[in-house]
LUMNUSE-963841 format. One line per field, with one value per atom (N, C-alpha, C): residue number from 0; residue in three letters; x, y negated, z. Coordinates in nm, 3 decimals. Atoms other than C-alpha are relative to their C-alpha. Layout:
BEGIN
pos = NUM,...;
code = ALA,...;
xx = X,...;
yy = Y,...;
zz = Z,...;
This chain:
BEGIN
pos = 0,0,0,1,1,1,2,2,2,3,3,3,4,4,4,5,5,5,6,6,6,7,7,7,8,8,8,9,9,9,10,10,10,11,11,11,12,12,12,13,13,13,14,14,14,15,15,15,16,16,16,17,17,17,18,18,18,19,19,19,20,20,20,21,21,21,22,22,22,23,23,23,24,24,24,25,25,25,26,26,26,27,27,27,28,28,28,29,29,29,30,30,30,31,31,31,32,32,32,33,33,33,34,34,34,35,35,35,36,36,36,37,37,37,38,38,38,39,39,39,40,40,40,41,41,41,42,42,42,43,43,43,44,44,44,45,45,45,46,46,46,47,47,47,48,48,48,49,49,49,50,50,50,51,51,51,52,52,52,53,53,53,54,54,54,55,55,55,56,56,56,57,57,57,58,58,58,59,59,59,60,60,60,61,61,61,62,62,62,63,63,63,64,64,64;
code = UNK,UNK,UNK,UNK,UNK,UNK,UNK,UNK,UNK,UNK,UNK,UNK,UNK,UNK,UNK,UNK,UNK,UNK,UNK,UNK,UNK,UNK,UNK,UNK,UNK,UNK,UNK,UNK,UNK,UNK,UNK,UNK,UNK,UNK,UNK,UNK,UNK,UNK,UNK,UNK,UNK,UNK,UNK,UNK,UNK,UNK,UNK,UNK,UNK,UNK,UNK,UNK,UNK,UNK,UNK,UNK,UNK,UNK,UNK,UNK,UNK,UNK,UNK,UNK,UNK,UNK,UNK,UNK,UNK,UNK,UNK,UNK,UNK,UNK,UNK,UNK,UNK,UNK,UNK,UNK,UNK,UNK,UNK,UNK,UNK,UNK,UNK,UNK,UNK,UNK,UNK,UNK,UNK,UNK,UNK,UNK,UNK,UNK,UNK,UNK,UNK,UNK,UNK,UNK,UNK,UNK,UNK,UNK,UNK,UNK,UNK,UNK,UNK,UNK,UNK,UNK,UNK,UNK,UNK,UNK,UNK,UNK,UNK,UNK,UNK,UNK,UNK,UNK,UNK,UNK,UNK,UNK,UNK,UNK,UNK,UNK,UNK,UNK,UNK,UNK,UNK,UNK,UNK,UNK,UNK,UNK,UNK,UNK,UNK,UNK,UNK,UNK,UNK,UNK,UNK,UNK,UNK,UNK,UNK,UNK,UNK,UNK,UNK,UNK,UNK,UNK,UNK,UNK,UNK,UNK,UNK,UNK,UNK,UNK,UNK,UNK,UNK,UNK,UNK,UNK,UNK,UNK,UNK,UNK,UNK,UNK,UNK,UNK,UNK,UNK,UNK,UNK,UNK,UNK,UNK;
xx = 0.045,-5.919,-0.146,0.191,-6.252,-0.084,0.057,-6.371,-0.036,0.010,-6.325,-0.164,0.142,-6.532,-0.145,0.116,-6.822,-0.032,0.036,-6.818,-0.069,0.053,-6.888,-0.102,0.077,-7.081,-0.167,0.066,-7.308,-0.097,0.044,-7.338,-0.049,0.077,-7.427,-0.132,0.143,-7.749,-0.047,0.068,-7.816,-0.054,0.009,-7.809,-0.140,0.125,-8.031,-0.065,0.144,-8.270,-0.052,0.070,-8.312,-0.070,0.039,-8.347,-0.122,0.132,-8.622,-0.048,0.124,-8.801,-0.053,0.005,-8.789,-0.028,0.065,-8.868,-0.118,0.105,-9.151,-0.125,0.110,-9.322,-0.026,0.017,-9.267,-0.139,0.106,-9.455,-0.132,0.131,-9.727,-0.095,0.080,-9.817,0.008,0.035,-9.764,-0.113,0.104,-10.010,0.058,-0.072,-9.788,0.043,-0.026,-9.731,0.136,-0.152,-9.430,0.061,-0.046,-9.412,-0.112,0.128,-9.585,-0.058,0.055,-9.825,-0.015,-0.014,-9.835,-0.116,0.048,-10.079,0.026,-0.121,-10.037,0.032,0.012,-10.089,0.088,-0.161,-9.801,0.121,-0.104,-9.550,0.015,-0.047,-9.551,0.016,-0.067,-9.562,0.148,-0.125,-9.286,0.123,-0.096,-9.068,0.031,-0.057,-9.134,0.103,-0.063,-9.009,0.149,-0.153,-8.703,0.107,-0.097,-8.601,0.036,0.008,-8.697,0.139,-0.103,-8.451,0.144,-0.175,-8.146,0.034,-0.035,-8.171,0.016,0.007,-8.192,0.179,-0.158,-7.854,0.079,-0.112,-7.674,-0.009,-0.040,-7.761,0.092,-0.043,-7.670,0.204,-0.093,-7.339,0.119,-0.026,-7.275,0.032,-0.017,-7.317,0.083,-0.047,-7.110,0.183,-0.191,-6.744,0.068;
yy = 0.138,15.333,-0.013,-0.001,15.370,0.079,-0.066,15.609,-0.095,0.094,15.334,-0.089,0.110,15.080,0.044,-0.044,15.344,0.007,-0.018,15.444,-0.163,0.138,15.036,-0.025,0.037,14.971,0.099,-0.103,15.279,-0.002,0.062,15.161,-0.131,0.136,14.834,0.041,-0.040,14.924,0.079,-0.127,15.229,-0.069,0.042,14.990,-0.156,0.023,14.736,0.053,-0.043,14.928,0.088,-0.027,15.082,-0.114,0.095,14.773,-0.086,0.077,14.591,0.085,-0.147,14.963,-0.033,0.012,14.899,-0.141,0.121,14.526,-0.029,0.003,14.552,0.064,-0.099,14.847,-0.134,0.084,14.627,-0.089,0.138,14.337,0.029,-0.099,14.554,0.028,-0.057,14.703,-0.092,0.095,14.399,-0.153,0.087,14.224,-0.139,0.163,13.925,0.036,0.052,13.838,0.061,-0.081,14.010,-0.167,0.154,13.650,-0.096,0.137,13.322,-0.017,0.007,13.282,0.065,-0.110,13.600,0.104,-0.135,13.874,0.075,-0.094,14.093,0.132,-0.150,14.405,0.014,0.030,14.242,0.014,0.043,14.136,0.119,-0.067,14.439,0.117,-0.104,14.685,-0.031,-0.003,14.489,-0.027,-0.021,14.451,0.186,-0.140,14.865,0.040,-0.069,14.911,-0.049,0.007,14.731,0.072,-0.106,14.903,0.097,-0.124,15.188,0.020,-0.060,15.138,-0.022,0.043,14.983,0.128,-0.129,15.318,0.090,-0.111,15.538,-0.002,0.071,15.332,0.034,-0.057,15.375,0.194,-0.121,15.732,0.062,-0.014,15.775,-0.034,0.029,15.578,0.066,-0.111,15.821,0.155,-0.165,16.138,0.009,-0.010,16.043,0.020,0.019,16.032,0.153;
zz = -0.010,-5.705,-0.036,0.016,-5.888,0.130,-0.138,-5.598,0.128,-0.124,-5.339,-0.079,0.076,-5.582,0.016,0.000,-5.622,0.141,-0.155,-5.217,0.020,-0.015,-5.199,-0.044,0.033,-5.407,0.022,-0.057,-5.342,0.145,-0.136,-4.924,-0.026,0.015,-5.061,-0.021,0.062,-5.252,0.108,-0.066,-5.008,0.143,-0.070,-4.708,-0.071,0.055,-4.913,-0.011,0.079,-5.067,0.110,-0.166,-4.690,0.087,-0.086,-4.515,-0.070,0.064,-4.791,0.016,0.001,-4.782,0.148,-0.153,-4.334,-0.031,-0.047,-4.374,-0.074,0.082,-4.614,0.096,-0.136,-4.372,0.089,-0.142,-4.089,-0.005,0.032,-4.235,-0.035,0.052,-4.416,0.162,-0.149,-4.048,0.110,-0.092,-3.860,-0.049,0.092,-4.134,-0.001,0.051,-4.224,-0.090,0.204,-4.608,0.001,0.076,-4.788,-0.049,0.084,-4.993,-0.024,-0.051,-4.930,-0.148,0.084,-5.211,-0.127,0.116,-5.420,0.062,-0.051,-5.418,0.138,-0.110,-5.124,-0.010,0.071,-5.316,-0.089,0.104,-5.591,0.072,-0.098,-5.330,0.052,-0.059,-5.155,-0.085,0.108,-5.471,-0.072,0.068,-5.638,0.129,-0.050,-5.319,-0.005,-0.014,-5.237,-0.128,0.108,-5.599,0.000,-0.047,-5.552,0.079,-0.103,-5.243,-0.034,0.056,-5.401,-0.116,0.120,-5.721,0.051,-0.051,-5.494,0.090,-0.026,-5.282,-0.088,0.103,-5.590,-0.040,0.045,-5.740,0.089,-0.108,-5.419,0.019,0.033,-5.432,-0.123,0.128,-5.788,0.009,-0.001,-5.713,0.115,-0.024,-5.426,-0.021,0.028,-5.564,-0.158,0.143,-5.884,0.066,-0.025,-5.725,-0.030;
């Protein structure tokens, strides 16, 4: 039963922290704002880092079963 939970929760994060890592690029190289009225050098360091730690977690929660 825990095995199922981690497989879940694991594709959650791994599928987040992919898709903010791919929608952050996008925006970066199509030169439109990460977040309306923030730095654009903040906004896009603290989204990469997000992506960055929700892929790490879904790894982590993968490779633990």
């Amino acid at each position: 039963m825990e095995n199922v939970s981690a497989i879940f929760a694991g594709l959650v994060f791994a599928l987040f922290g992919g898709a903010l890592l791919v929608w952050t690029g996008v925006r970066v190289w199509c030169g439109e704002p990460v977040a309306q009225g923030v730095s654009r050098i903040a906004s896009v360091a603290l989204a990469g880092a997000a992506g960055a730690v929700a892929l790490a977690l879904g790894g982590y929660c993968l490779t633990r079963l």
